[in-house]
C-alpha positions as CSV (number, residue, x, y, z in Angstrom):
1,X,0.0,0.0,0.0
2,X,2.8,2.3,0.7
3,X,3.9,1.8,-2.5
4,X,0.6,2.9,-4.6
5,X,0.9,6.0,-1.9
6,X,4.5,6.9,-2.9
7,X,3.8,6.8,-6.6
8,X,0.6,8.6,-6.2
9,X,2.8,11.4,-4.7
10,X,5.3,11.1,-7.5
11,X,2.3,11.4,-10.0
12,X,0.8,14.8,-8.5
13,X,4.6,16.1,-8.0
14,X,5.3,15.4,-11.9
15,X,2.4,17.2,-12.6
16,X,2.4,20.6,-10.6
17,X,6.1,20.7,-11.6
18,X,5.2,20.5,-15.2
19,X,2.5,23.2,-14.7
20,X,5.4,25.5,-12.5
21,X,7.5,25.0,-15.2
22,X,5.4,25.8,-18.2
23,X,7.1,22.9,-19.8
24,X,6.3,22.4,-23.7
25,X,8.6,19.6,-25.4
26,X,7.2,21.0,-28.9
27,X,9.0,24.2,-28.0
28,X,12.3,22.3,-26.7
29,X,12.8,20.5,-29.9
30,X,12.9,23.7,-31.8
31,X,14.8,25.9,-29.1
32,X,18.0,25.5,-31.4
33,X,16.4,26.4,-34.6
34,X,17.4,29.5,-35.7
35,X,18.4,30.2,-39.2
36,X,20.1,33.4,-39.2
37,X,21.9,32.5,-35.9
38,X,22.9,29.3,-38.1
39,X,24.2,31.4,-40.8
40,X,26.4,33.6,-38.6
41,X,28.2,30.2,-36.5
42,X,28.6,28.8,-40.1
43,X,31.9,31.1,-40.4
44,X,33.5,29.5,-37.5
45,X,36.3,26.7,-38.1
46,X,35.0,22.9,-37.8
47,X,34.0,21.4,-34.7
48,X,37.1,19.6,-34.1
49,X,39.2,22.7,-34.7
50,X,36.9,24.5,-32.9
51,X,37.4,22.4,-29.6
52,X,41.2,22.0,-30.4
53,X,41.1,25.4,-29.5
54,X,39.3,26.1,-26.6
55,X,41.2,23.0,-25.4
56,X,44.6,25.2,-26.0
57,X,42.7,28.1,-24.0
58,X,42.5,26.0,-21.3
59,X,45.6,24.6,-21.0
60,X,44.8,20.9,-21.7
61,X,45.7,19.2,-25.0
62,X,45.9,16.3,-24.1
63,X,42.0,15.3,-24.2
64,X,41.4,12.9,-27.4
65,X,38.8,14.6,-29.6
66,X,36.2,12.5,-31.9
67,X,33.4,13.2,-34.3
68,X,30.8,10.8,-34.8
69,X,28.6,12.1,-37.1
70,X,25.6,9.5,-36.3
71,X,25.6,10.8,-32.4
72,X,22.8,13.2,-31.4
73,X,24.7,14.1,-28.2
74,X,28.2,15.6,-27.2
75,X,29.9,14.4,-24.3
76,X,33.2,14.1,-22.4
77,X,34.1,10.4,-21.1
78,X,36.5,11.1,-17.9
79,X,37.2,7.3,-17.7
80,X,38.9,7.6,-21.8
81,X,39.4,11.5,-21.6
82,X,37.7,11.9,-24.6
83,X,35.6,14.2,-26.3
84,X,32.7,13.1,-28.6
85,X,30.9,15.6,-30.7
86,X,27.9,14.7,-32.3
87,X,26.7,15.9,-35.9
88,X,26.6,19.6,-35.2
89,X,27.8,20.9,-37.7
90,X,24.7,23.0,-39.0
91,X,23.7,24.1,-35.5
92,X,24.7,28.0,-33.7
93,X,24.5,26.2,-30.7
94,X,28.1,23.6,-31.6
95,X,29.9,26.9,-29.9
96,X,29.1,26.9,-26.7
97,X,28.3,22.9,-26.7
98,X,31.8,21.9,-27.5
99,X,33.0,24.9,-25.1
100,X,30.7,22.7,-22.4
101,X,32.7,19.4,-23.4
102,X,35.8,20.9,-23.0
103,X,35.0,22.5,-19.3
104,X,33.8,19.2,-18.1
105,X,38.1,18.4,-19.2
106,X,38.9,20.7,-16.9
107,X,37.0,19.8,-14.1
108,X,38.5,18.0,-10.9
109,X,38.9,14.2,-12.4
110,X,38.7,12.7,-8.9
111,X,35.0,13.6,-8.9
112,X,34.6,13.3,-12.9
113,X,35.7,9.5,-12.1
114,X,33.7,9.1,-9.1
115,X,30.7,10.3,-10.8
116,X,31.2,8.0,-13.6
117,X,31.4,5.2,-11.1
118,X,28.9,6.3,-8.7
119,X,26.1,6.7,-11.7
120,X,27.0,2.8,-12.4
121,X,26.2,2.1,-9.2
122,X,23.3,3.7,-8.7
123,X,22.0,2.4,-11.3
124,X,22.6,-1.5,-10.6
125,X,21.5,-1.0,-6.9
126,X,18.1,0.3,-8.7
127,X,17.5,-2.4,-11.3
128,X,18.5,-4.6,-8.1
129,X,16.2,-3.1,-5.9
130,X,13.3,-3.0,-8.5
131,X,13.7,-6.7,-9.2
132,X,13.5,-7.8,-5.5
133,X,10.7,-5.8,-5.1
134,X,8.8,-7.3,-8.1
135,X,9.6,-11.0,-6.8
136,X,8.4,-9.7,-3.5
137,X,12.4,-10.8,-1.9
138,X,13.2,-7.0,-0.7
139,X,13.4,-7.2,3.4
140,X,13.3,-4.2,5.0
141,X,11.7,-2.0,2.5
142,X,12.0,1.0,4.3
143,X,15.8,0.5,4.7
144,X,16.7,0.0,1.3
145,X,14.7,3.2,0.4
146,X,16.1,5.0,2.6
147,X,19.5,4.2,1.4
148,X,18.1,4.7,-2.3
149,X,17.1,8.2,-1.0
150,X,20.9,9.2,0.2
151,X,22.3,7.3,-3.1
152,X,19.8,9.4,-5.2
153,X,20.9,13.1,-3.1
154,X,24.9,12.4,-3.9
155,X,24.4,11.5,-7.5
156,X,22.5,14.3,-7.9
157,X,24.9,16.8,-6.0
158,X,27.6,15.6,-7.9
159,X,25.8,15.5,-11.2
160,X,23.9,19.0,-11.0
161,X,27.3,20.3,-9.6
162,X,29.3,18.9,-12.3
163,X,26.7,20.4,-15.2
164,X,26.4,23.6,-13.7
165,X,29.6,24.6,-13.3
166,X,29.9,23.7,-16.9
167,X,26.9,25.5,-18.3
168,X,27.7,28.6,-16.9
169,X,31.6,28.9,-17.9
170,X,30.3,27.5,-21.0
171,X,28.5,31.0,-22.0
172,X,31.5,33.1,-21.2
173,X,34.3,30.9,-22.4
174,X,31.9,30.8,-25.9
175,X,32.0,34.8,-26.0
176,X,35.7,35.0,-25.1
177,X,36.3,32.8,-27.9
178,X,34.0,34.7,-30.5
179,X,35.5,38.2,-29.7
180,X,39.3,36.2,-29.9
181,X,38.4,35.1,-33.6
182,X,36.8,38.6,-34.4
183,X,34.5,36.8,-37.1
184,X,31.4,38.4,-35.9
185,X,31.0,42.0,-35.0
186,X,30.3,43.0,-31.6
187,X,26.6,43.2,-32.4
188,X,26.3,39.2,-33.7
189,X,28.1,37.8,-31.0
190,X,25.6,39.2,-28.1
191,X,22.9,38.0,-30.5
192,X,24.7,34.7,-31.1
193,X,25.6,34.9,-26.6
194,X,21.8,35.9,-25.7
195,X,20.3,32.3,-27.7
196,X,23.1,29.7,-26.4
């Protein structure tokens, strides 16, 4: 019964969050669509040379850089130091994505490692816990939620911490860059900074 209670809970909390937040996905898949903003990052050098350099700006060449042109998603992998950048190409938004990748290089790699470990853990202790509790073999059900609950709180400290910091030096490294390679004028690059 507790059960039906908690995801009753979870049901109403999705729901008033979704209404807080005014969230529209048809809006979201078209927040990067902007032709003229297109046009204006289409001047900038390729993705690889792009994140060769803000690599150099930060002091650390040493990251391995790829370009898979079927992924839909960048990302840095701490465990390979590598950076994968998806098919971008077309999109205003590569400059301060591959600026994003490249901070997460930078970050402390004790915790880059330790969230790549911890995420894997989390996420066998939940499949482990959800198929216990679907055989009905889970003993002290309150216990293993509770350690669930503290599991959930330091995966996403670490994680929210780990994105954050790299979102928001993302937006100035991307700027810094754009004024360094005076491509655009002053006026396109607050244009271009304002959208990303």
């Amino acid at each position: 019964m507790e059960f039906v209670i908690v995801i009753i809970i979870a049901l109403v909390t999705t729901i008033i969050l979704k209404y807080i937040f005014d969230y529209k996905m048809k809006e979201l898949k078209h927040i990067g669509d902007d032709q003229e903003l297109d046009n204006l990052a289409k001047a900038y050098p390729s993705n690889i040379e792009m994140c060769q350099e803000y690599l150099k700006k930060l002091g650390n060449e040493k990251v391995e850089i790829e370009e898979d042109k079927g992924a839909e998603a960048s990302l840095y992998i701490a465990i390979t130091d590598k950076i994968l950048i998806a098919n971008i190409q077309k999109s205003y938004t590569r400059i301060q994505t591959i600026a994003h990748e490249c901070l997460h290089s930078v970050q402390s790699r004790k915790l880059l490692l330790f969230n790549f470990a911890f995420s894997n853990v989390y996420l066998i202790y939940f499949i482990a816990v959800c198929g216990l509790l679907v055989f009905k073999l889970l003993p002290y059900k309150m216990m293993f939620m509770v350690i669930f609950l503290i599991f959930s709180l330091i995966y996403y400290s670490v994680r929210v911490f780990l994105e954050n910091d790299a979102m928001i030096k993302a937006r100035y490294l991307a700027k810094d860059y754009m004024e360094e390679k005076k491509i655009s004028s002053k006026e396109e690059i607050e244009k271009l900074v304002a959208r990303i």
